[in-house]
Structures are given as structure tokens and as C-alpha cells.
C-alpha positions as a Python dict, from the first residue, in 0.01 Angstrom:
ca = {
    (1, 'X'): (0, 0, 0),
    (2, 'X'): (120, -23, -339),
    (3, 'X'): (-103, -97, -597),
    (4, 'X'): (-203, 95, -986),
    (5, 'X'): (-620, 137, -878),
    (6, 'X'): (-598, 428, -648),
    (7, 'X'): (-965, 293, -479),
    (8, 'X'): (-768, -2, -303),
    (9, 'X'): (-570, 206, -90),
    (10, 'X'): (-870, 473, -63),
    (11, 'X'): (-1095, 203, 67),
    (12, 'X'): (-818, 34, 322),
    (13, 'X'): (-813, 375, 463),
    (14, 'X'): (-1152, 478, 514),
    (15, 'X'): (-1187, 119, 690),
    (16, 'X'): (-893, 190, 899),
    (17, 'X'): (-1102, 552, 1000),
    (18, 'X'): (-1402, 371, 1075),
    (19, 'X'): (-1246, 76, 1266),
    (20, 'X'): (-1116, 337, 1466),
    (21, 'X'): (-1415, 488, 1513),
    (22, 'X'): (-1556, 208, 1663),
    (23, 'X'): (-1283, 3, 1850),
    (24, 'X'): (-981, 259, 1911),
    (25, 'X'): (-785, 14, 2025),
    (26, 'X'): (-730, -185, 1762),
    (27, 'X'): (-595, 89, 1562),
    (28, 'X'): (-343, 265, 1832),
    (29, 'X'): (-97, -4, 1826),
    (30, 'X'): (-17, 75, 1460),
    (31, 'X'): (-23, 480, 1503),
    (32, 'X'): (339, 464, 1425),
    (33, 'X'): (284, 314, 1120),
    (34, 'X'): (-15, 554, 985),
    (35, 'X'): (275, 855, 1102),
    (36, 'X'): (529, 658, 877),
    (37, 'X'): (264, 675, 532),
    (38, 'X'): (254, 1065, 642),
    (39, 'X'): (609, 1152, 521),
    (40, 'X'): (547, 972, 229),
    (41, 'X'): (566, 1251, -33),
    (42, 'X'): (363, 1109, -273),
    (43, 'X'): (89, 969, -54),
    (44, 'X'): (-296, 1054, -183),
    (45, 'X'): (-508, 1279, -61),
    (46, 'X'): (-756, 972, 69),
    (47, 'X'): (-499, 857, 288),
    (48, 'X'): (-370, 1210, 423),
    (49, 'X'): (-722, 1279, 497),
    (50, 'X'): (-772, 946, 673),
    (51, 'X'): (-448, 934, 877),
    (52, 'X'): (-541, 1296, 987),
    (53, 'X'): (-872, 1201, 1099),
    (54, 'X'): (-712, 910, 1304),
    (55, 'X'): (-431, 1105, 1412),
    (56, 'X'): (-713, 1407, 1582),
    (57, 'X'): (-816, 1178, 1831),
    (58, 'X'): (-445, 985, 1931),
    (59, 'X'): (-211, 1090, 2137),
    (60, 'X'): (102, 1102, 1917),
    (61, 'X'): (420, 948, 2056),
    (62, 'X'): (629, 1262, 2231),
    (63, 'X'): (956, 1122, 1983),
    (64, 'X'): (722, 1182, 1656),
    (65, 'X'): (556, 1489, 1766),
    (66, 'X'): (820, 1758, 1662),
    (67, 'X'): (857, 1610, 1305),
    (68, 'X'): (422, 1549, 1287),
    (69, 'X'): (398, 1916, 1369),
    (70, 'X'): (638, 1998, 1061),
    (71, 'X'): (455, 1806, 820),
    (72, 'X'): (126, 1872, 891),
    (73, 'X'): (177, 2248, 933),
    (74, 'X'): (320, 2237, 549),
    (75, 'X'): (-18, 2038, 476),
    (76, 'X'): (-190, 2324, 679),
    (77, 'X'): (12, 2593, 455),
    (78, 'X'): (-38, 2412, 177),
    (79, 'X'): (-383, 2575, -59),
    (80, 'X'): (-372, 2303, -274),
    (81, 'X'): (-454, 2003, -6),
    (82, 'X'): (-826, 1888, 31),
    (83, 'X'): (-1042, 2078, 238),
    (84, 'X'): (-1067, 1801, 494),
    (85, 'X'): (-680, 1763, 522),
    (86, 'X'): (-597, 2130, 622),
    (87, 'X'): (-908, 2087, 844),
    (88, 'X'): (-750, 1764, 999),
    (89, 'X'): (-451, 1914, 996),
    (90, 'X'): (-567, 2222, 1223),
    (91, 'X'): (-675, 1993, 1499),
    (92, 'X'): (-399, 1770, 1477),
    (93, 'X'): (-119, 2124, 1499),
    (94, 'X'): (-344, 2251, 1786),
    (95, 'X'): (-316, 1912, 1997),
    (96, 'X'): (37, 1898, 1961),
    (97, 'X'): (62, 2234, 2078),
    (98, 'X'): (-116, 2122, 2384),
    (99, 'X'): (219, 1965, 2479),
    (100, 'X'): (474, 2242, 2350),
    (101, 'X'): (263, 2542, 2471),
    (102, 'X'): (508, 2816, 2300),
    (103, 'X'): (418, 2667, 1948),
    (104, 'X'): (109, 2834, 2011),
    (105, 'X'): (142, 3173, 1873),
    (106, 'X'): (306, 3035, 1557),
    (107, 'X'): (-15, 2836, 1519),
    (108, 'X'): (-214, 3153, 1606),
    (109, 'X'): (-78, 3338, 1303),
    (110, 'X'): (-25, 3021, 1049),
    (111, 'X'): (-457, 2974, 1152),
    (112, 'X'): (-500, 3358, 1098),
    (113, 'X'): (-277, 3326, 787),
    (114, 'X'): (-533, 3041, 608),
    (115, 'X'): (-805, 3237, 744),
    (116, 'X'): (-711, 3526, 497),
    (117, 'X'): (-689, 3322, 203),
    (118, 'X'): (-901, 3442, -61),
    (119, 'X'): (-1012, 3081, -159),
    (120, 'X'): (-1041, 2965, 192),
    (121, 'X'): (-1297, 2691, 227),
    (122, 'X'): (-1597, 2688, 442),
    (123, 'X'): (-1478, 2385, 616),
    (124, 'X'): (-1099, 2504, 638),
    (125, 'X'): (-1248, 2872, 784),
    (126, 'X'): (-1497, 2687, 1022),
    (127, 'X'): (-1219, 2428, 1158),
    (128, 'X'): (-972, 2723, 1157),
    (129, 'X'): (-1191, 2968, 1358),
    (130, 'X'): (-1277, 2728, 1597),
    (131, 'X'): (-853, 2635, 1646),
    (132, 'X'): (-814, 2987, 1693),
    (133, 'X'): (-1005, 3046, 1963),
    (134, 'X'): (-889, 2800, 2117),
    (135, 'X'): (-556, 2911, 2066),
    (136, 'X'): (-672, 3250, 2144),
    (137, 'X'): (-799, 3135, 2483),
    (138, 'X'): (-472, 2969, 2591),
    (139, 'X'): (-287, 3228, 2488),
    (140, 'X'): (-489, 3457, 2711),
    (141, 'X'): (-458, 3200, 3008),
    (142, 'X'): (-83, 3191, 2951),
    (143, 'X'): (-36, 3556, 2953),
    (144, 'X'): (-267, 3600, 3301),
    (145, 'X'): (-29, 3345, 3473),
    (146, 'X'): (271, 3533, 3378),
    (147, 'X'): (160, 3833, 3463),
    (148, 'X'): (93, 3680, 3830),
    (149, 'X'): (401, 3616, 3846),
}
């Protein structure tokens, strides 16, 4: 959305996160479209953080996946993003990995990574412990299966 006051395109989005919220399926058809504004370099941190939040609970199309994961593991990286983006971000890496299970210990150390920031948010730590276990756990699960066989 193109406009000069920043709160249009704030308020679209938070209205897009809450529609979702309540009626999922009204939103899905146009998850494309939200992954589309995601690339965009210049987007604001409103609509990053709103996208995200959308983009936790979808199940991203298996053609956008690979280049999802890229971005939002630079937003991940990234110190300077909004505490609720890299905390998005997190879940969004972790459910992706769900499909490409040896991403996994990449995630493990990028979560440990942010973990060791010296600035590292409450939010981002909480969000990031929680991914890690989970990661940890899989990991573990993974390794028991091939030890089998």
C-alpha cells in the first residue's frame, strides 16, 4: 500500500492480523500476497510484524518456503528488527523446518546465536528459548531414529 501517512498501512495490517484471527479463511487465499510485501526491502516494521504473525499460523506454499526461510532468517539475524518480528520470525523458521528437517541444526545455532546477544530482548529470549527446545527435542528424536538404524 502506498501512501505518505505511515498509520494507513499500519492500520490495514493490524486489521488483516485480526481478521485472521477470527475468520482464517478469509485471509489464506491471499497468503501469497502478504509473502510478496515480505521481500519488499523497504517494507515497515508494522507490516513485517503483522505478516509474521499471520504467516505463524499458515501453512506456507512448499514453492515459497525455501526463499521465506531466507528472508526471515536475515530478519531473525537482524538486531535492529522489532522485538516482535525476530519473535515472529522464530516461529515462522521453526515451522518451515518442520518440512525440511536438516534445516534444523542451522536454526539450532542461528536461535543459540540471538540468544547470546548482549541486547537480546525479553520477548526475543523467551520466543527463542522456547524454539530451541523445540528444536532441541527434534533433534534428539532424529538422532534416536538413526541410531536404530
Amino acid at each position: 500500500m502506498e501512501t505518505k501517512d505511515y498509520r494507513v498501512p499500519q492500520r490495514a495490517a493490524h486489521t488483516v492480523s485480526m481478521s485472521f484471527d477470527k475468520h482464517p479463511e478469509l485471509i489464506t487465499p491471499y497468503i501469497n500476497q502478504l509473502i510478496e510485501h515480505l521481500y519488499k526491502t523497504d517494507l515497515r516494521s508494522s507490516l513485517k510484524r503483522n505478516i509474521l504473525r499471520i504467516l505463524q499460523f499458515c501453512e506456507i506454499p512448499e514453492e515459497e518456503r525455501g526463499g521465506v526461510y531466507d528472508r526471515v532468517f536475515g530478519l531473525l539475524m537482524n538486531p535492529a528488527e522489532d522485538i516482535a518480528v525476530r519473535a515472529f520470525a522464530a516461529t515462522v523458521l521453526y515451522n518451515i523446518t518442520e518440512y525440511y528437517p536438516e534445516l534444523k541444526p542451522e536454526l539450532k545455532s542461528a536461535v543459540e546465536f540471538v540468544l547470546e546477544e548482549p541486547g537480546c530482548s525479553p520477548g526475543v529470549r523467551s520466543r527463542g528459548k522456547k524454539v530451541w527446545t523445540n528444536l532441541q527435542k527434534d533433534l534428539s528424536e532424529i538422532e534416536k531414529i538413526s541410531e536404530k538404524n
